[in-house]
N, C-alpha and C positions, 0 to 999 in steps of 0.2 A: 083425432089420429095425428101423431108425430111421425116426422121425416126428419132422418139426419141429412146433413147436407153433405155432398161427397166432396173427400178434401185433395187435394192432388198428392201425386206421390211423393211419400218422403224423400227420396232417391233425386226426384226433379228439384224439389224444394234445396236438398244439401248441392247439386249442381249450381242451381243458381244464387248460393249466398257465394259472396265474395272470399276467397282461402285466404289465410294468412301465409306470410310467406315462409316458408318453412329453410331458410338459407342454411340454418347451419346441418341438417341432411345433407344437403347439398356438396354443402363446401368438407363435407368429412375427409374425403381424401386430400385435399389440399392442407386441412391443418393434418393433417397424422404426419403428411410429406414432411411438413416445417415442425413438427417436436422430434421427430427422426435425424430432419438436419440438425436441428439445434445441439441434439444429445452427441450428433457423433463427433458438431464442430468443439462440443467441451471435450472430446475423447481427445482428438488430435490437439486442440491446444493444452491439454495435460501433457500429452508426449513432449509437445516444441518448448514449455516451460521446464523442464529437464534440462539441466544445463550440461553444455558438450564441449570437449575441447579443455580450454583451459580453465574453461569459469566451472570445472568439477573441483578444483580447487578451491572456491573462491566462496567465503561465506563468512558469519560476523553473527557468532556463536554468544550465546547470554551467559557470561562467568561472572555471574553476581555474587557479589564478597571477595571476589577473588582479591591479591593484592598486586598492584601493577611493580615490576622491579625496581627499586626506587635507588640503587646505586649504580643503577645503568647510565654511563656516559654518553652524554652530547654534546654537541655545540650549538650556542645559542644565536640570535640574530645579529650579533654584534662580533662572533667569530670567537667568541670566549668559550671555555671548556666549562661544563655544567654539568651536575650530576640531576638524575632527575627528581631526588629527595629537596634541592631548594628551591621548587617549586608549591611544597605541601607543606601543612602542620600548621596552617591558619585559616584558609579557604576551600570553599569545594572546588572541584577544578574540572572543567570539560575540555575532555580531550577530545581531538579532530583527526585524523591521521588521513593522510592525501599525498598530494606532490604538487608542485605548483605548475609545472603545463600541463597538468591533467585537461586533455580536451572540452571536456563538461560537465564531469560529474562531481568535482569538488567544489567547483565556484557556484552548482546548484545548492549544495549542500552548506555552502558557506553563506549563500546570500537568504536563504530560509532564514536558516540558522539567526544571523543579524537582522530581519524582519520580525522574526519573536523576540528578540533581545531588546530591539529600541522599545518595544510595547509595555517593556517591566519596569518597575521602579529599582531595582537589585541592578548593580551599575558592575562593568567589568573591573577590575582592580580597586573595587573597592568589596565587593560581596564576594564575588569569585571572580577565577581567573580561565584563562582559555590556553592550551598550548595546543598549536597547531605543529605537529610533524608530521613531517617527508617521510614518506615510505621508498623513497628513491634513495639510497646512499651515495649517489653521483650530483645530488642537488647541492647546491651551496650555499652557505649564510646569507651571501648578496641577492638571491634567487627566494628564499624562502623569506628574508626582510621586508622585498620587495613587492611579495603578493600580503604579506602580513600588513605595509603601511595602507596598500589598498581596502585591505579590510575595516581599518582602522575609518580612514577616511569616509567611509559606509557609513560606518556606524557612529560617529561624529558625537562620540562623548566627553566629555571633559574630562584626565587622567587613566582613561581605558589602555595607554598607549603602556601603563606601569603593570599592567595586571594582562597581557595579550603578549604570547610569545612563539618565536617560531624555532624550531629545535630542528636540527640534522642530526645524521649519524653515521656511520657504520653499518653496513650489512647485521648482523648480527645483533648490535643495540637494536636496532630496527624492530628484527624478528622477535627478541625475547619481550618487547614491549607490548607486538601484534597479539605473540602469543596468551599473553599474559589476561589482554581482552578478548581474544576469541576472534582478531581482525584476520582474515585468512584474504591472500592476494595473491594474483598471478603476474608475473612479468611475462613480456612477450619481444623475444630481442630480435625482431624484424622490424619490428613500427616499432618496434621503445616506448610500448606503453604500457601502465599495468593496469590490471582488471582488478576489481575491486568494488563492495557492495558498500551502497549507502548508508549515512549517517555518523551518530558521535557518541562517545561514554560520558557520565558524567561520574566524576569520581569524588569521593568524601576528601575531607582535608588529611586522613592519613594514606589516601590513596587506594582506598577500595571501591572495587565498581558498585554502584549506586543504582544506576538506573540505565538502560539504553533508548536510545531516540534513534528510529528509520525512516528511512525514505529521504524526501526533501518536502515534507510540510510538515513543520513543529510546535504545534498551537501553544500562543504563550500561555492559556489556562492551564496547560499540559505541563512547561518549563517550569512556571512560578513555582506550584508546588515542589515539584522533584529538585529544583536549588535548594528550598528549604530542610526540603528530610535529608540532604545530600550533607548539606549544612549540619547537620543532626546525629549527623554519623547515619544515616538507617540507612536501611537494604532495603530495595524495592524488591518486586513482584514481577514476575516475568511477562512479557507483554505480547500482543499478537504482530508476527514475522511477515503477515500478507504483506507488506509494503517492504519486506525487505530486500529485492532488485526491482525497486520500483526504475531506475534505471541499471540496465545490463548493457557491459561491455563485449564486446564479442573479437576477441583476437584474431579470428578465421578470417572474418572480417575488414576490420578495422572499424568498425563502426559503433557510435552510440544508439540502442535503440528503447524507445518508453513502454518498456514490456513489461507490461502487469496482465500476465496472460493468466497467473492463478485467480486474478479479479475478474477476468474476461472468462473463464471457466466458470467459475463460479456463478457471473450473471449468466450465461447460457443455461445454466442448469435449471437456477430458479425461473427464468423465460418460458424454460418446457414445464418445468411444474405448474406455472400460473398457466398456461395454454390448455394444459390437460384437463387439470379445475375446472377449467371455464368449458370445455367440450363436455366433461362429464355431468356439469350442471345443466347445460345448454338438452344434450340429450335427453337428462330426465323431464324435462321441463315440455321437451319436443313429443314426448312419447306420451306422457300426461294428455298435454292436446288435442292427440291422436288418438287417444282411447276415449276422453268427451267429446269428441267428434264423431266416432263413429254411435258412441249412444245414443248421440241425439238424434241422429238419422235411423237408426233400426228403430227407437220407439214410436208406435201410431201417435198420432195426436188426436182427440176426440173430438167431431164438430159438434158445434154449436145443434141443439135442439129447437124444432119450429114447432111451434102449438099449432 
């Protein structure tokens, strides 16, 4: 005759095995809280990148092909009247448009700029050439020379000083040139300063725009090429604008501030997406558990038989 041997309760058995810890039940309402904040913080920073005030104005528009006015008068560093056609018809030419007390955002723009430049073999005044103009029509030759020799001195090439030029002008000269590249700019006659978004045109030797460069980082992998097609006469492709107030002036203000808040939306966004991912995986994964756990405890186990 056999006897089973009686086996304790299932129930006591699933009691005493050790639980896993089940955190992310747990913590459910605490992430829901933070992809709720996350999404609303990209809501409102969509709002505050909305530019208000003057900088509705203020933008730097891609006119590729376009041709810059090439009988537009200036003067040059040297206080000589210059048209801006003896500038072209041998070199590509990148243009810079600023002012020279610009509190920050030009001499960012300018010191990138000459950080990818020393890295090239394509030399200034000898491959292409640079003209830097004032968008300030109150600036002066002596004023725009004198931020021009600084540049010069940066970038410490041998003959760069033939091929690097700083141009003034007239109200007018100004704007048909701005216009011409899509440079759009706010003056603000309280503080006297203009608003104004990052970056430079690179123009073919007959003077059509080429290529555009934003922000203030210009990888010279980036430049080398675009010299060359520019050199080539060709027309670029239009490029992506996220970086284009990578620095925003804000006239309200007076202040410069490093707002890449369409950057800052954007990580927020993808933040709440990976969060979400990772809850939605984490759940199924938590419920799986919870369904072989409980089977394991409702099915008997059979003991062992004794002869």
């Amino acid at each position: 005759m056999t006897r089973a041997v009686p086996q304790p309760d299932s129930r006591i058995l699933a009691a005493a095995r050790p639980r896993r810890r089940r955190w992310v039940s747990t913590s459910r309402p605490g992430l829901l809280f933070l992809i709720m904040a996350l999404i609303l913080g990209a809501t409102a920073s969509s709002a505050s990148a909305q530019p208000g005030g003057a900088l509705k104005e203020v933008a730097f528009d891609q006119n590729l092909n376009a041709q810059v006015p090439l009988a537009t008068r200036f003067v040059d560093e040297q206080g000589q009247k210059v048209m801006l056609s003896d500038y072209f018809g041998k070199r590509p030419v990148i243009l810079v448009l600023g002012y020279s007390n610009c509190p920050m955002l030009c001499s960012k723009v300018a010191e990138a700029m000459i950080r990818s430049l020393k890295a090239l073999d394509p030399s200034v005044g000898k491959d292409f050439d640079i003209l830097q103009v004032s968008i300030n029509p109150k600036e002066t030759p002596e004023q725009a020379d004198k931020q021009r020799r600084t540049y010069l001195k940066r970038y410490n090439r041998p003959g760069a000083e033939t091929g690097w030029h700083a141009l003034t002008g007239d109200e007018q000269s100004i704007a048909r040139l701005a216009k011409a590249v899509g440079f759009k700019y706010a003056y603000n006659p309280k503080l006297n300063l203009y608003a104004h978004a990052a970056g430079f045109v690179l123009l073919t030797p007959a003077g059509r725009v080429s290529r555009y460069f934003y922000g203030v980082e210009f990888p010279a992998r980036e430049m080398k090429p675009a010299l060359a097609d520019a050199s080539s006469s060709k027309i670029g492709s239009p490029i992506d604008r996220l970086v284009l107030y990578c620095y925003d002036y804000d006239p309200n203000t007076g202040k410069y501030t490093f707002a890449i808040m369409n950057l800052i939306r954007v990580f927020w966004v993808l933040t709440a997406l990976a969060l979400g991912t990772f809850m939605f995986v984490m759940f199924r994964r938590d419920r799986r558990m919870a369904r072989a756990t409980r089977a394991s405890t409702t099915e008997p186990t059979p003991g062992p038989v004794i002869p």
